[in-house]
Short mmCIF file of the C-alpha atoms (twelve columns), coordinates in Angstrom:
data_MODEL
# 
_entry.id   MODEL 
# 
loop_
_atom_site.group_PDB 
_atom_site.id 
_atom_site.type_symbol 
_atom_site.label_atom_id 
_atom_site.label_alt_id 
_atom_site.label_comp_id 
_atom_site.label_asym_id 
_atom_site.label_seq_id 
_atom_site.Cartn_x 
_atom_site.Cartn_y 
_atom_site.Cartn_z 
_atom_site.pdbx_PDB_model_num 
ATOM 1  C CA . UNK A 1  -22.448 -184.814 -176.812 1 
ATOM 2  C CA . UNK A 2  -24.469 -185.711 -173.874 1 
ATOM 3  C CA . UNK A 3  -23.436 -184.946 -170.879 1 
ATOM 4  C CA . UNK A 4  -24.892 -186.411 -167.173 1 
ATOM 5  C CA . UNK A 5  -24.975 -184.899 -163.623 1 
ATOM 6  C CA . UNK A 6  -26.235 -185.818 -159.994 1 
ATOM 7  C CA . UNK A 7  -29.291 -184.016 -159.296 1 
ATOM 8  C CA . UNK A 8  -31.863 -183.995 -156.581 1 
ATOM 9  C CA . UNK A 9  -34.460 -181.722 -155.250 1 
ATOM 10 C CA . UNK A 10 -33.026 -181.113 -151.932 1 
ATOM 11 C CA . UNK A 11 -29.426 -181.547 -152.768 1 
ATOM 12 C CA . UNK A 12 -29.621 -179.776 -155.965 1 
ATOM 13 C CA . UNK A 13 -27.706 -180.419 -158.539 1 
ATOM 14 C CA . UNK A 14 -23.462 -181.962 -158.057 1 
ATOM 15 C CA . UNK A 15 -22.350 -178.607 -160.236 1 
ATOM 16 C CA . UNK A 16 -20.435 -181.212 -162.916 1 
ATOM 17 C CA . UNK A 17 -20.928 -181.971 -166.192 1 
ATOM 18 C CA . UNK A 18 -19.677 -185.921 -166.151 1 
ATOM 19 C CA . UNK A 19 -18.825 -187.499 -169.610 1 
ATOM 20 C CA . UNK A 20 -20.004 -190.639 -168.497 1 
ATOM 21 C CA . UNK A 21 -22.680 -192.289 -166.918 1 
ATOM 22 C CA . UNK A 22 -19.763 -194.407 -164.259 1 
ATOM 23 C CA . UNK A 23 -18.509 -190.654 -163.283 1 
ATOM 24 C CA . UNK A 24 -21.750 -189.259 -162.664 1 
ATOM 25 C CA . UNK A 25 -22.664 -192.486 -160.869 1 
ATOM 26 C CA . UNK A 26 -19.616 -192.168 -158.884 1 
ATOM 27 C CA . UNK A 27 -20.339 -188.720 -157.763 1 
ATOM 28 C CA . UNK A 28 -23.482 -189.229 -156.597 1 
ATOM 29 C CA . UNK A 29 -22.175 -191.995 -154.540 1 
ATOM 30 C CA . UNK A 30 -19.949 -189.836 -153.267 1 
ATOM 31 C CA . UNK A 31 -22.252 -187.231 -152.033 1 
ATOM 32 C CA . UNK A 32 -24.161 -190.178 -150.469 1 
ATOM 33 C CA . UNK A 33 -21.543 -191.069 -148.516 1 
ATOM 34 C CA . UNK A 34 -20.930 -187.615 -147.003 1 
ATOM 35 C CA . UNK A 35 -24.431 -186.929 -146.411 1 
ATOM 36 C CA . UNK A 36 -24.213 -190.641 -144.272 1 
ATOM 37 C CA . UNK A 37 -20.939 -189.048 -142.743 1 
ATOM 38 C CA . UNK A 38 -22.995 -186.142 -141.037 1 
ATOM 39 C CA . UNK A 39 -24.901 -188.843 -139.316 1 
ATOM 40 C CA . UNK A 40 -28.468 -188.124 -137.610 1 
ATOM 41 C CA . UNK A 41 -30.300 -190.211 -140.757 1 
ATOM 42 C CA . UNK A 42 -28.996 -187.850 -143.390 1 
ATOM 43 C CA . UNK A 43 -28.852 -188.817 -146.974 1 
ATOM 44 C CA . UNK A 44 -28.627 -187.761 -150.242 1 
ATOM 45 C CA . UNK A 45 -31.568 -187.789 -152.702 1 
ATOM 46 C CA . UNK A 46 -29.341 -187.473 -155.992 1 
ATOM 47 C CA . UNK A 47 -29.813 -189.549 -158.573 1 
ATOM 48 C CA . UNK A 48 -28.055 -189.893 -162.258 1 
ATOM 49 C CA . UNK A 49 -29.619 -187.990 -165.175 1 
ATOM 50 C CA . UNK A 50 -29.053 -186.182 -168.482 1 
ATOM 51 C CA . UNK A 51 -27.851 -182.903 -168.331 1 
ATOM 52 C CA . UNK A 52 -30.165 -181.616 -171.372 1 
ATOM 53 C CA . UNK A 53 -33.515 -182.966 -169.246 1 
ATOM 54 C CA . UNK A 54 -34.230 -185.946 -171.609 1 
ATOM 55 C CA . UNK A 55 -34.902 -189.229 -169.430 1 
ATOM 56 C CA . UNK A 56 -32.276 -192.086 -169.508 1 
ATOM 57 C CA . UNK A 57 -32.328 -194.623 -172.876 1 
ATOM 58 C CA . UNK A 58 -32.754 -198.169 -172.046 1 
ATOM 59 C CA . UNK A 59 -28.714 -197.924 -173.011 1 
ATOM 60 C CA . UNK A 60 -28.282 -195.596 -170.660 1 
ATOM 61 C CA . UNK A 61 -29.956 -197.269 -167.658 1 
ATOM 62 C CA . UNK A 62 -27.795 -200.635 -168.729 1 
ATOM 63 C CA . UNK A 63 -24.839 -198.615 -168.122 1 
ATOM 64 C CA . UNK A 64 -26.126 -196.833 -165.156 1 
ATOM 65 C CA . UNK A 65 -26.981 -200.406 -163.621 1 
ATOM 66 C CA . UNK A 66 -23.252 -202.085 -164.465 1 
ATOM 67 C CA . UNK A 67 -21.763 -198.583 -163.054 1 
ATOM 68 C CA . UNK A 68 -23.799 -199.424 -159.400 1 
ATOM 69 C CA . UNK A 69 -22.906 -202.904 -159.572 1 
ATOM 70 C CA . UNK A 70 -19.349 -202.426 -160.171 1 
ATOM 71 C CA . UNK A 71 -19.962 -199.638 -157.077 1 
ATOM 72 C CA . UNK A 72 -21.539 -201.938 -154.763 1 
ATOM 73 C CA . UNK A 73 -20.764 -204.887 -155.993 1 
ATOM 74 C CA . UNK A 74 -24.476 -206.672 -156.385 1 
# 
């Protein structure tokens, strides 16, 4: 089973192994949003990815994009 996470190289990685694409999604939008909190231009440079180190499947980066749109709404 594949499993997804929100990684960066500053942030490291969220510490989750999400089932989904939307949960990993939402939790790096969550860690966005705190790192926006602490004000002074921080931000998070997480992004969604496979937990096994394989890059996204065109599947995969459909779901990723309806996750962020149903997120942000655009």
């Amino acid at each position: 089973m594949t499993t997804y996470h929100a990684i960066g190289s500053v942030r490291g990685e969220c510490g989750h192994q999400h089932k989904t694409i939307a949960g990993a999604e939402k939790c790096r939008q969550r860690d966005a949003d705190e790192c926006g909190r602490l004000g002074g231009g921080a931000y998070s440079d997480r992004i969604v990815a496979r937990t096994d180190g394989e890059p996204l499947t065109e599947v995969e980066m459909a779901a990723l994009d309806a996750a962020q749109e149903e997120t942000h709404g655009y």
